[in-house]
N, C-alpha and C positions, 0 to 999 in steps of 0.2 A: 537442280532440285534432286535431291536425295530419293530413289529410288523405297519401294513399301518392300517389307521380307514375303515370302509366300513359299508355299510349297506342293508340291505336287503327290499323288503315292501312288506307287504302280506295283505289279505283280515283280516278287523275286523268287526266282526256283528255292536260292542259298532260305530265305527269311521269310518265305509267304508274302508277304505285305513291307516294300519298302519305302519311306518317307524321307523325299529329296528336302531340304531346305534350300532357298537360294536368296540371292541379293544380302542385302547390309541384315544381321540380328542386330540389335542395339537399342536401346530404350527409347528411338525416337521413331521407329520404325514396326517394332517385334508388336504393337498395338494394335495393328492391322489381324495377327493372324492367331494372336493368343484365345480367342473365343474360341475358335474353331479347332486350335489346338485341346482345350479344355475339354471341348464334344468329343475328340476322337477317344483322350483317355476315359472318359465316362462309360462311353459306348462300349470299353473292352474292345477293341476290333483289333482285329489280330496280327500285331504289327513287332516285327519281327526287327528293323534297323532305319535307324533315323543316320541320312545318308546328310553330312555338312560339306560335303565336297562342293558345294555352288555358292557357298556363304563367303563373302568376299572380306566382311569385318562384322565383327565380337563383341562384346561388350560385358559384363558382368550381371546385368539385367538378362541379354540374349542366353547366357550360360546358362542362369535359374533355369529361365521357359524350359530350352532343351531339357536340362537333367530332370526339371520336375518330369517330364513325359516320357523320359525314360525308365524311369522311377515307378509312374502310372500306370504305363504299359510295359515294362519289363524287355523294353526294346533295347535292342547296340545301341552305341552312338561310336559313328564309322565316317572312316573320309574328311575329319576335321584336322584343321591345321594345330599346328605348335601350341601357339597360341589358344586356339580354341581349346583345344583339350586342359591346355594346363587350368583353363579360366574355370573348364568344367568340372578338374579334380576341386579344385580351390572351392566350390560354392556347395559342393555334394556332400560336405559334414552338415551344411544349414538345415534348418526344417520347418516346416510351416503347418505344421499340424493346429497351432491357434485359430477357435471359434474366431469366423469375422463378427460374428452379432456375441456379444458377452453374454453369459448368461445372465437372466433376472432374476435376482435378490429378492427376496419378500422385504416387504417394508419396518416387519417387526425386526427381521433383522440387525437390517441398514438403519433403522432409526438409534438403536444401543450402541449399535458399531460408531456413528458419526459421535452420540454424545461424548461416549468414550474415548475417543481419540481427541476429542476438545479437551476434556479434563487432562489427559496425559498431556497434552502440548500447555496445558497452563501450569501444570507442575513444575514440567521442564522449565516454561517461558518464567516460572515465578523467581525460580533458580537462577536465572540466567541474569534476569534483572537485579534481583539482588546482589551478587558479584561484579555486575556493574556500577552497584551504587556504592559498592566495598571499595571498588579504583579508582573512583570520582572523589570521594571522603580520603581517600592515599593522595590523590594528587592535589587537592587541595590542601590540606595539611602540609604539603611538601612545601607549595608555594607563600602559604604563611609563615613557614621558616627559610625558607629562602625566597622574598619577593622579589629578586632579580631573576626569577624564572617563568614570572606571572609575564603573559603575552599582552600588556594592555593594550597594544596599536591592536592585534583581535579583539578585544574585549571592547574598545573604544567602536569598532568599525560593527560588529555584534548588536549593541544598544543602539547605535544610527539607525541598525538595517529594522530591530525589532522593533523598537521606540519611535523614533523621528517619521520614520519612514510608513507609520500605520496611522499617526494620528491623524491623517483625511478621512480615512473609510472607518475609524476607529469614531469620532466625532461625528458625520453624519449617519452613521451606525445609531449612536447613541439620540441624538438630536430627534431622528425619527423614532427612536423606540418611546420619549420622553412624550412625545405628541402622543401615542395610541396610547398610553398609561391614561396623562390627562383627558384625553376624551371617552375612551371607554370609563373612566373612573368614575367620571362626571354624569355621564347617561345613568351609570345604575346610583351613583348616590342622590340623582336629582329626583328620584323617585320617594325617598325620605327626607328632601328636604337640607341636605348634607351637601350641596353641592361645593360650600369651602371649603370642605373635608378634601377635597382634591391635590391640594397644597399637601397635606401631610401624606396621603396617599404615595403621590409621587417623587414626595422628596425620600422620604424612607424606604419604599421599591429601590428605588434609583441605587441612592448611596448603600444600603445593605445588603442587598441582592442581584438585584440586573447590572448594574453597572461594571461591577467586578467581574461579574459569570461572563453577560456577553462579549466582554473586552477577554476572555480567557477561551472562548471561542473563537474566536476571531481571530486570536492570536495562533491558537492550534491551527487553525484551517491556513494559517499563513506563513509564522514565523516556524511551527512545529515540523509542519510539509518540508520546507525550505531545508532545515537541519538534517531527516531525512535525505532526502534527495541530494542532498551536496554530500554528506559523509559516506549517502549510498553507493556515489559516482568514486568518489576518491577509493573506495572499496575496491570495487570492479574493475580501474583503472591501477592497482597494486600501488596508487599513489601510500596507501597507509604502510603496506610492508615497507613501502622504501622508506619513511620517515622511522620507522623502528629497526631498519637495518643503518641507517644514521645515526642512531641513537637519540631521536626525537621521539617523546613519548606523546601519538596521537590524544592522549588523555587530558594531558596538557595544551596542548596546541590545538585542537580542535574543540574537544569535547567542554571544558573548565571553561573559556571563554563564553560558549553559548548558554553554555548553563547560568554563570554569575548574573547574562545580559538579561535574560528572562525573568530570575526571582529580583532582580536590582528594578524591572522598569513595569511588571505587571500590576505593583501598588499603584506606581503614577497613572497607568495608564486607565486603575479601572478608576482612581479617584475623579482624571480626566475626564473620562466615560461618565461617571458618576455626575458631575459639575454640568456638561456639556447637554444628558439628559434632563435635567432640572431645567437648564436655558429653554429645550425645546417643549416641555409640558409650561413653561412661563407664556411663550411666543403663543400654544393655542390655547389657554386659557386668554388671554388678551385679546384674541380675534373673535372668540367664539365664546367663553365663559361669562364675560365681561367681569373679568379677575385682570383687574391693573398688574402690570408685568413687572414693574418694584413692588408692588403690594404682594406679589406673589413673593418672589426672592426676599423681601424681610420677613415675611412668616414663615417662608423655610429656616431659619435660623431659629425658630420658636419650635418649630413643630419635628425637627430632627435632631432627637440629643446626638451629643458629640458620640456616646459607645459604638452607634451604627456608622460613624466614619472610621472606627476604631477597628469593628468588625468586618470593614469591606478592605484595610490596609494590613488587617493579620492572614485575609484572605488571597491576599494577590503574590505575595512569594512563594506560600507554597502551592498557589495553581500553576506559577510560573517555573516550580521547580519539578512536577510533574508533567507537563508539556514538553520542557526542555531535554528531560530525563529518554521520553516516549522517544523524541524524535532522534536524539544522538543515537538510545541506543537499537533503532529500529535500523538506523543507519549501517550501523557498525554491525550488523547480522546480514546485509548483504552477501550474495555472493550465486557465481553460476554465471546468471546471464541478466540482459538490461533490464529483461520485464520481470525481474525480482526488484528492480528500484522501487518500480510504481506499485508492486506490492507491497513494500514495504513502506512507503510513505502512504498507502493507503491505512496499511494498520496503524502505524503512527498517531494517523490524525484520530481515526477512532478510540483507539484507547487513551490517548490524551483528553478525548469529549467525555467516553464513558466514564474516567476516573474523577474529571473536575465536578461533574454531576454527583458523583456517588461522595465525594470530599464536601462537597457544598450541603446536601443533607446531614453529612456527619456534623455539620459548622452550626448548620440550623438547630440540631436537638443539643448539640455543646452549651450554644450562648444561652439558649432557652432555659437549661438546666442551672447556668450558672445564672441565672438574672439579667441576661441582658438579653430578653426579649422587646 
């Protein structure tokens, strides 16, 4: 067991006051006597040489203590070895004058300060994005005139992972949301008497609204994350420099496949969503409305014009090319260290949410204004 540093101080005719150091200085040990080293420089006591002759080993930690106290008190540092000394030339340009406690900011401040630095990084970030969507619109184009460059084993393997692979939680996703339309629908219309009205209620929710949005949620918080996170890693692992020091353009190879898979499968999926919720408001109407469950599904067909199936499949590529966009290019701004991945898959996914929201009201006052309300 490693022995504690400590030190002694006795009278010296040469220095008034000299202070022995002994045993190991070293960051595992100097923890023992740095208090009381801190007290003597407070105190000013009149200390004339700090004596390293009994220190047996050094450290770069042990150097700071010493010279800070030398420094403190204005004392030698005498008696140390080779080593010690050089360790202690080497740390004596450092300085440590920094408040431990920061100062406090008034909150009028810090509040304009924070807003402001949000605006500037949306400026940047708006920039950044749009030069991304400049390379994405090049590389497409590229592979429309030359389709032997288009990656479809990625693009194939992309729509499995986004598509095939969600419709379970995408489906009883919807299934249950289908059930609390019909029954909350049904509570408030039964109070006027409207309780068939539940039929149109939830077929036109479903297919022109929830159906597409929450399958574009859903999608973010999974397929969005996922693109993130994988292009994040490929970042950090310099896997992307080496594909463009091979002369593979990540834009193509990574980025053009998940984007294509996203606006190719977000119509299916919200119409799926859209279909699967209609099943689930059929199922509790049937149990609990006493609304026959083909009776219900052929009056869907009456009471859903075809435009809101029109309006939920004009919606799902570009929520799906916004998602896909979020997540490539939150990816491809990695860099530094791991827990930049998980920040930036966390942006990802939020601004893939906040944009499909702010798109879906813009959709809302659109159809409204052209007549298909």
């Amino acid at each position: 067991m490693t022995a504690d540093a400590d030190f002694t101080i006795e009278k010296d005719p040469a220095f008034g006051f000299r202070l022995r150091l002994t045993g190991p200085v070293t960051v595992a040990t100097v923890g023992s006597v740095d208090g009381r080293l801190r007290q003597i420089a407070a105190t000013a006591q009149d200390l004339g040489a700090i004596d390293l002759s009994g220190v047996n080993s050094i450290d770069t930690i042990g150097a700071w203590v010493i010279w800070r106290l030398s420094r403190d008190t204005g004392a030698d540092i005498v008696g140390g070895s080779v080593q010690a000394m050089q360790l202690i030339q080497a740390v004596s340009p450092s300085r440590g004058d920094a408040r431990i406690v920061p100062p406090h900011v008034s909150v009028f401040i810090r509040a304009p300060e924070a807003v402001g630095r949000v605006m500037a990084e949306l400026g940047v970030g708006s920039l950044g994005v749009l030069g991304f969507l400049g390379e994405l619109i090049v590389a497409w184009l590229r592979a429309v005139r030359h389709p032997g460059r288009m990656r479809f084993t990625a693009l194939f393997s992309q729509i499995e992972l986004v598509g095939v692979d969600s419709l379970a939680i995408i489906g009883l996703m919807s299934f249950l949301i289908g059930i609390v339309i019909a029954q909350q629908g049904a509570v408030q219309l039964q109070q006027f008497g409207a309780q068939i009205y539940t039929i149109n209620l939830t077929g036109r929710l479903s297919m022109r609204e929830l159906g597409v949005l929450m399958t574009a949620i859903m999608v973010a918080g999974r397929s969005g994350s996922a693109f993130a996170a994988q292009i994040g890693t490929m970042k950090l692992t310099e896997e992307i420099d080496a594909m463009r020091t091979i002369g593979v353009s990540p834009m193509e190879a990574l980025v053009l496949p998940r984007v294509m898979a996203a606006v190719f499968m977000l119509p299916l999926l919200g119409f799926y969503s859209s279909v699967i919720a209609i099943v689930g408001g059929a199922t509790i109407s049937a149990l609990v409305l006493d609304i026959p469950f083909f009776t219900f599904l052929e009056r869907i067909q009456e009471a859903v014009p075809l435009r809101d199936l029109y309006v939920g499949l004009i919606k799902g590529p570009v929520f799906g090319l916004i998602i896909a966009i979020a997540g490539c290019y939150q990816g491809m701004q990695v860099a530094g260290n791991s827990e930049e991945v998980g920040l930036r898959t966390t942006k990802a996914v939020v601004q893939a949410i906040f944009m499909v929201f702010v798109l879906d009201a813009f959709f809302a006052v659109f159809f409204t204004e052209v007549g298909w309300s």
